[in-house]
C-alpha positions in Angstrom: 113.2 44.6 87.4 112.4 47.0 84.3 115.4 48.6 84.7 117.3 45.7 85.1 116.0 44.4 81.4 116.3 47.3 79.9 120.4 47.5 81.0 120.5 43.7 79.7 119.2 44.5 76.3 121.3 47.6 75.9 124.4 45.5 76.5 123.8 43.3 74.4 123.1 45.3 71.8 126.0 47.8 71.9 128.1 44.2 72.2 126.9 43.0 68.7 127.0 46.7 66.9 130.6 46.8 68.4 131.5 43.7 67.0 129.7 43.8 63.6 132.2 47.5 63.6 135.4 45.6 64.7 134.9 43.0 61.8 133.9 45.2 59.2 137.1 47.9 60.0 138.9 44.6 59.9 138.0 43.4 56.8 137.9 46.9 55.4 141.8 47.8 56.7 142.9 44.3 54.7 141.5 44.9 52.0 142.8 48.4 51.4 146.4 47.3 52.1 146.2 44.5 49.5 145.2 47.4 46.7 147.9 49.4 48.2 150.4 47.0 48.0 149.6 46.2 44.4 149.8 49.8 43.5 153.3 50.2 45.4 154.1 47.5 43.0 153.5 49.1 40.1 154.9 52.5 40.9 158.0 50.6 41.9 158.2 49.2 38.7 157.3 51.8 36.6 160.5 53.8 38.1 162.5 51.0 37.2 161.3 51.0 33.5 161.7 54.7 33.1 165.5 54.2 34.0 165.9 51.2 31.1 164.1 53.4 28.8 165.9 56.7 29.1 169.1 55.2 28.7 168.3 52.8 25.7 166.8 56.2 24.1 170.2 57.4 24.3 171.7 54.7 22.3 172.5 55.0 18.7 171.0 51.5 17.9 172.7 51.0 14.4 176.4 50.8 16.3 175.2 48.9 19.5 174.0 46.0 16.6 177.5 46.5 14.9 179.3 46.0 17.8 181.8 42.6 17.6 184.4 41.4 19.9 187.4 43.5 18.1 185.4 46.7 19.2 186.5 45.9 22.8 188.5 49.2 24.1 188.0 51.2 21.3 186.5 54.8 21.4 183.2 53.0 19.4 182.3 50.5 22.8 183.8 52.9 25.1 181.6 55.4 24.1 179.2 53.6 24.6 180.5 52.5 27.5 180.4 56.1 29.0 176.8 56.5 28.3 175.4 53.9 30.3 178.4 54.6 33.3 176.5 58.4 33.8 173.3 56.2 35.2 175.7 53.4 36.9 177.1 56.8 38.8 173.9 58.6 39.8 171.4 56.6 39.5 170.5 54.2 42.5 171.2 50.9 40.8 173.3 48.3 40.8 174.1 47.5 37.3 173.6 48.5 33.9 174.5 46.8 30.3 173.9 46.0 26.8 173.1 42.4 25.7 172.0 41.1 22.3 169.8 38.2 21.0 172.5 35.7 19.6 170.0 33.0 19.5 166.2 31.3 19.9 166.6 31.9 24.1 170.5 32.6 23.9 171.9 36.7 25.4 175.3 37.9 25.6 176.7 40.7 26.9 178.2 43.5 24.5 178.8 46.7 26.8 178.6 46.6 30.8 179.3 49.4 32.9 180.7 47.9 36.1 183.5 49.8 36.8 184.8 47.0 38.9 184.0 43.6 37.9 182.6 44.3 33.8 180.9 41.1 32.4 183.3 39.9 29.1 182.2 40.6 25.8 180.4 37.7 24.5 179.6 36.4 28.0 176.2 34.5 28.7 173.1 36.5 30.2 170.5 34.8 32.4 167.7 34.6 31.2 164.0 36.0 32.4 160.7 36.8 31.1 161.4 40.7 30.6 164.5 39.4 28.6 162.2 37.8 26.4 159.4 40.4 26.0 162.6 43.2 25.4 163.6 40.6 22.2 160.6 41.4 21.0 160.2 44.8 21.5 158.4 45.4 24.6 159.6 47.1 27.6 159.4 45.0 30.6 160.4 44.6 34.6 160.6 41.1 36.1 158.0 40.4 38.9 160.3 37.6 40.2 163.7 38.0 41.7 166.8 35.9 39.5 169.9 35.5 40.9 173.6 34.6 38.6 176.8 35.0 40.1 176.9 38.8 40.8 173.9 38.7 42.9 170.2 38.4 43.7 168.1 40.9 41.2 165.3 42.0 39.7 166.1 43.3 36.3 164.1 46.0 34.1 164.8 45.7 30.2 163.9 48.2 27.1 164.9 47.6 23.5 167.1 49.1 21.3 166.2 49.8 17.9 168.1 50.2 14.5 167.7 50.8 11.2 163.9 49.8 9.8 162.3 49.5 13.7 164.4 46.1 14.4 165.7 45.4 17.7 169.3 45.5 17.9 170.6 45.5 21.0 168.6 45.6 24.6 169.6 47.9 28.1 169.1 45.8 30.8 169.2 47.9 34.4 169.9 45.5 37.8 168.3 46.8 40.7 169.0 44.9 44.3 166.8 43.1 45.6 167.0 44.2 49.2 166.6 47.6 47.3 163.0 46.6 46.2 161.9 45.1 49.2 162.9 48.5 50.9 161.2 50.3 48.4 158.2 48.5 48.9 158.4 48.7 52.5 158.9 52.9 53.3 155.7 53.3 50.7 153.6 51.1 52.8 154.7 52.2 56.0 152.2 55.1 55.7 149.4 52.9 54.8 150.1 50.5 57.7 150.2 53.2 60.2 146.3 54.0 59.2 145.4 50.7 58.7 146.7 49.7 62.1 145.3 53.0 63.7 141.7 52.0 62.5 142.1 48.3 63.6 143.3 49.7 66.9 140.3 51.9 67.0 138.1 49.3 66.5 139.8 47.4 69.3 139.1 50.0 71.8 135.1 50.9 70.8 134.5 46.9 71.1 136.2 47.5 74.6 134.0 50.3 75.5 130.7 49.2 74.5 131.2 45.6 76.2 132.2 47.5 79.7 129.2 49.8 78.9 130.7 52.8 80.0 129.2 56.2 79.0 132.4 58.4 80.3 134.7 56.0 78.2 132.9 57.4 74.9 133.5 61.0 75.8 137.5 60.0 76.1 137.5 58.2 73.0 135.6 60.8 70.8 139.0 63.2 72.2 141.5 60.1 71.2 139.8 60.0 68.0 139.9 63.5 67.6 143.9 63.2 67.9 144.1 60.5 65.8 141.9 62.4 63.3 145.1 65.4 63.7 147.5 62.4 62.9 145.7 60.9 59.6 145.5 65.1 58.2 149.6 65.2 58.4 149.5 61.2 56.6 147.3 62.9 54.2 149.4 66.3 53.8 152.5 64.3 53.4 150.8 62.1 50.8 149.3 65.2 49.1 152.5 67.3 48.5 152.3 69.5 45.4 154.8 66.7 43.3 151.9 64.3 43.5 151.3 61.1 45.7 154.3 59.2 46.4 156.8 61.9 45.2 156.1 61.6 41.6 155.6 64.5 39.0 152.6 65.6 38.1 151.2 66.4 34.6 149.8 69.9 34.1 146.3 69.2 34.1 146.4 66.7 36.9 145.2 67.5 40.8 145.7 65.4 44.0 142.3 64.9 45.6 140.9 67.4 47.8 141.6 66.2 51.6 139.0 66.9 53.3 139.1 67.0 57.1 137.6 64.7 59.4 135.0 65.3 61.8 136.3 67.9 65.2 135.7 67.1 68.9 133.2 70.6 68.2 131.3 68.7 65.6 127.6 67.4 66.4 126.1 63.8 65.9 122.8 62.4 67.1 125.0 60.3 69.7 128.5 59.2 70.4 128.3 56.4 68.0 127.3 58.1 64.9 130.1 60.6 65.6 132.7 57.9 66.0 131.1 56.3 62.7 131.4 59.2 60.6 135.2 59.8 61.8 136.1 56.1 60.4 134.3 56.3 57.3 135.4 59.2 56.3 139.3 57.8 57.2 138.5 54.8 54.8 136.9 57.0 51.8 140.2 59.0 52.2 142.3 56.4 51.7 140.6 54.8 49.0 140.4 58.0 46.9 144.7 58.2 47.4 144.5 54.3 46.0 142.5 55.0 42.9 145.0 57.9 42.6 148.1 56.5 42.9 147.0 53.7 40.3 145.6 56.5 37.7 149.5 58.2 38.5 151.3 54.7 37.4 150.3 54.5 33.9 150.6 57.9 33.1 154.1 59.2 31.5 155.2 61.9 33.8 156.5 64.2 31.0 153.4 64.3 28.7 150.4 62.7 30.5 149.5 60.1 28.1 150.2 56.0 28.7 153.4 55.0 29.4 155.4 51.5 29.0 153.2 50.0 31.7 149.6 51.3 29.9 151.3 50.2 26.5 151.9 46.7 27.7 148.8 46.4 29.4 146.7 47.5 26.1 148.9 45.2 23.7 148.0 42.3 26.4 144.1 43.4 25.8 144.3 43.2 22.0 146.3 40.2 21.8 142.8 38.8 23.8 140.6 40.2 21.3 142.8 38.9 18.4 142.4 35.5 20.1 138.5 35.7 20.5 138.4 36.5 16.9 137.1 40.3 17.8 139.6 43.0 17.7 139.4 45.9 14.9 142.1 48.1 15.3 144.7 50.5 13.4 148.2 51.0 15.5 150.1 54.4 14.0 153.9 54.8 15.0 155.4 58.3 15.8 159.2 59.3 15.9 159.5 62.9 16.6 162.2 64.5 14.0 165.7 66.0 15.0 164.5 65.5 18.6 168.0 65.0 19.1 169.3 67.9 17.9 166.6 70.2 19.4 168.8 68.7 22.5 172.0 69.8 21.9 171.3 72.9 20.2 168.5 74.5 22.6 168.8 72.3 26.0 166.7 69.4 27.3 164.0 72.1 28.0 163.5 72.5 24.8 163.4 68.8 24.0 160.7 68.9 26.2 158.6 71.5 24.9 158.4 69.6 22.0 157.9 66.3 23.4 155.0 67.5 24.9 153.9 69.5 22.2 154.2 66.0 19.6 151.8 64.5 22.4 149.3 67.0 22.4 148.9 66.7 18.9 148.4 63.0 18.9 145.9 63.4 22.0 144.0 66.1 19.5 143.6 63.3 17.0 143.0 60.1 18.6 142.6 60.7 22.3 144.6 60.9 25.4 143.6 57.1 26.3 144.7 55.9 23.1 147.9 57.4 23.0 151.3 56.1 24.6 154.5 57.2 24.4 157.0 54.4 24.0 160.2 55.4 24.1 162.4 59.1 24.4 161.2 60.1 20.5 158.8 57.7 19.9 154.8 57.6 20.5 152.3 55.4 19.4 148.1 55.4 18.6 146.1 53.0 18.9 142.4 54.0 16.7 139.5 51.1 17.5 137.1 50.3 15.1 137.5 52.7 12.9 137.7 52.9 8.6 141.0 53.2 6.9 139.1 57.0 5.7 138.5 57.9 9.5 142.3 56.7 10.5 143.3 59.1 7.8 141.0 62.0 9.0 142.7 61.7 12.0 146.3 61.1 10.8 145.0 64.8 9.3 143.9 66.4 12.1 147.2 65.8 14.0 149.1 66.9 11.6 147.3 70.2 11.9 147.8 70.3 15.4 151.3 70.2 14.3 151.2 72.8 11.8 149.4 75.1 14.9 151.8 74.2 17.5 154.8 76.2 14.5 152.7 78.2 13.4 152.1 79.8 17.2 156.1 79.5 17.8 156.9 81.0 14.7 159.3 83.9 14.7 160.9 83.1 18.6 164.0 81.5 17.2 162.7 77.7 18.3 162.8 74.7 16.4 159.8 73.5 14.7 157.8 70.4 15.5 157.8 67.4 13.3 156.7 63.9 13.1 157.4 60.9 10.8 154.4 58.4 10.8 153.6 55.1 9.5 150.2 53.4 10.3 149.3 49.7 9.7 145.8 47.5 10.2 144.9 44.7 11.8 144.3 41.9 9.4 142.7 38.7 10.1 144.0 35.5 9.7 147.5 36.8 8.9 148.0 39.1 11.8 148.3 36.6 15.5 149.4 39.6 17.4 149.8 43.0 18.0 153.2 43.0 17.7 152.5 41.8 13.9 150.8 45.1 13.2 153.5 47.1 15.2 156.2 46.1 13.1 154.3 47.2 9.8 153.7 50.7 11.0 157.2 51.2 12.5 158.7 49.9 8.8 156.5 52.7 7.2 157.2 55.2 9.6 161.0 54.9 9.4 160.5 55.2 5.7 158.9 58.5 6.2 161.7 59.5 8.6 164.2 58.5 5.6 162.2 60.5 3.6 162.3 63.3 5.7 166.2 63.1 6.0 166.5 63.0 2.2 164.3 66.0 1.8 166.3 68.4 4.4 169.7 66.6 2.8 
């Protein structure tokens, strides 16, 4: 009759631990996918936007503003034209094209790269959030999907600027929107297989501990083991040495150490404890790739320091603090010099070099948080609650950096590094957004980089 008890109570309670397991893998597996997800998102987008920017970084933004109907077929669109057609060729999108702001919430087309069906000069764009925020100088993707007579999109869009900062024409890149959805799909397909893999694990260690079967435990702790061998290749896919999900990684970065799950070899105080420690150690692994994948999206690829995404993201925080009456900031605009002849004279590799080497020099001064590049030339600091003398101590520093960076590549034949600045503050009560301040520093800094030009003329 002892015996009998004692069977009962064990029962029972390897029923309720095996339960309280199922639900929590459960809850834990949805809860993961949702952050993944999110992040897949983001990385999706944050392809599409570098596409929209490197092509309106190649655009000479003083003729895209001059462009008028009686410029259709000549050598001055065309060129144009031929520009954007390199991405329409090689790139895996569906459309790209120029528009310009005609009016409060009114877009035309002025150059389209369609080889086959080109919107008219003049025609009418539809119009969507990222439109908008491009109008006014902010690189943007579409969350939503808008369709017009040439299909069902979702649309990425980076400004153009001209003479004195202004916005003169925007680059608007179509991508499919069966295309996205795929995209979304293959990158959680990994993800799905573990989250599945646990839930099904779950499934089967409820299963055993209701039937109360010793032997069962044994042959799970070897399916485990197996499934442990499956989750290592995930994870060494995942973990290639081009970073987590296939994009580049800066210099300093690292993917997170994978660290292998428990062996059929290893001890534990029981069966259960073993089983435990395999599953936890599956769902600390995945959430260290999730915090890494989201550090990976804001980050330019090239440099290290925020990209559009981080930059929209901050100008979104500031614009709250400007509306609860608390934000104390000074934004600084950078334009590296010649950045375009360093490209055609040396090679792209070059261009890079210094690209990188402008950023470091920023990051010296004011932080790599703080810094974001914005555009192919162009970066941008932010410096928080700080004096107009301490902005300028800093403004200082970098320019040392600078001076270092030539100084050290002096005598190989190079280019030097240069940068044209302009720096503006926040002021209350005439300032009711970032973009206010933005606008003063960029109007300084391209008088710097007039400046410049007048000096070297």
């Amino acid at each position: 009759m002892k015996r009998t008890s004692r069977l009962s109570v064990t029962s029972k309670y390897v029923l309720l631990v095996g339960a309280l397991m199922l639900i929590t893998n459960i809850v834990l597996s949805v809860v993961m996918m949702n952050q993944f997800r999110d992040t897949i998102h983001t990385l999706v987008r944050k392809d599409m936007l570098d596409i929209s920017n490197t092509a309106a970084g190649l655009l000479d933004g003083e003729v895209l503003g001059e462009l008028t109907e009686e410029d259709v077929g000549t050598p001055k669109l065309e060129d144009i034209r031929d520009q954007l057609s390199v991405f329409q060729d090689n790139v895996d999108i569906e459309y790209i094209y120029a528009v310009r702001q005609v009016g409060e919430d009114e877009f035309i087309f002025t150059v389209d790269a369609d080889p086959e069906d080109p919107a008219d000069f003049g025609e009418e764009v539809l119009v969507t959030y990222a439109l908008r925020q491009a109008a006014k100088g902010i690189a943007t993707v579409d969350t939503e999907p808008a369709e017009d007579e040439w299909g069902n999109f979702y649309s990425a869009y980076s400004p153009v600027r001209g003479p004195g900062g202004k916005v003169t024409g925007i680059v608007g890149v179509d991508f499919d929107s069966a295309w996205y959805e795929a995209q979304i799909r293959n990158h959680l397909r990994s993800s799905m297989l573990i989250a599945v893999a646990l839930v099904i694990v779950g499934g089967v260690i409820v299963a055993v501990f209701t039937r109360g079967v010793v032997a069962r435990l044994n042959k799970l702790k070897t399916q485990l083991s197996a499934l442990s061998a499956d989750v290592d290749e995930l994870m060494e896919e995942l973990s290639t040495e081009t970073g987590y999900m296939g994009m580049p990684l800066p210099k300093e970065e690292t993917v997170p150490e994978k660290r292998p799950l428990l062996s059929p070899t290893e001890s534990a105080s029981d069966d259960i404890e073993a089983i435990s420690n395999k599953m936890q150690l599956m769902h600390g692994q995945m959430k260290e790739y999730i915090a890494y994948a989201q550090a990976k999206a804001y980050k330019d690829g090239l440099t290290g320091v925020g990209n559009s995404l981080a930059y929209v993201e901050m100008q979104e925080r500031l614009n709250r603090e400007i509306s609860e009456g608390t934000a104390d900031f000074h934004v600084v605009v950078l334009d590296i010099n010649d950045l375009k002849k360093v490209n055609d004279r040396y090679g792209h590799s070059e261009g890079d070099l210094i690209i990188r080497g402008s950023a470091a020099a920023v990051v010296k001064a004011f932080g790599q948080e703080a810094t974001f590049r914005i555009g192919g030339d162009e970066l941008l600091a932010v410096a928080e609650n700080v004096t107009e003398a301490e902005l300028l101590e800093k403004i200082a520093v970098m320019m040392q950096s600078v001076d270092a960076y030539n100084e050290e590549r002096k005598g190989l034949g190079y280019s030097s590094l240069s940068l044209s600045e302009g720096w503006s503050a926040f002021q209350p009560g005439r300032d009711g957004s970032f973009h206010d301040v933005f606008v003063r520093a960029d109007e300084r800094m391209y008088q710097k980089k007039v400046e410049f030009h007048h000096v070297r003329e």
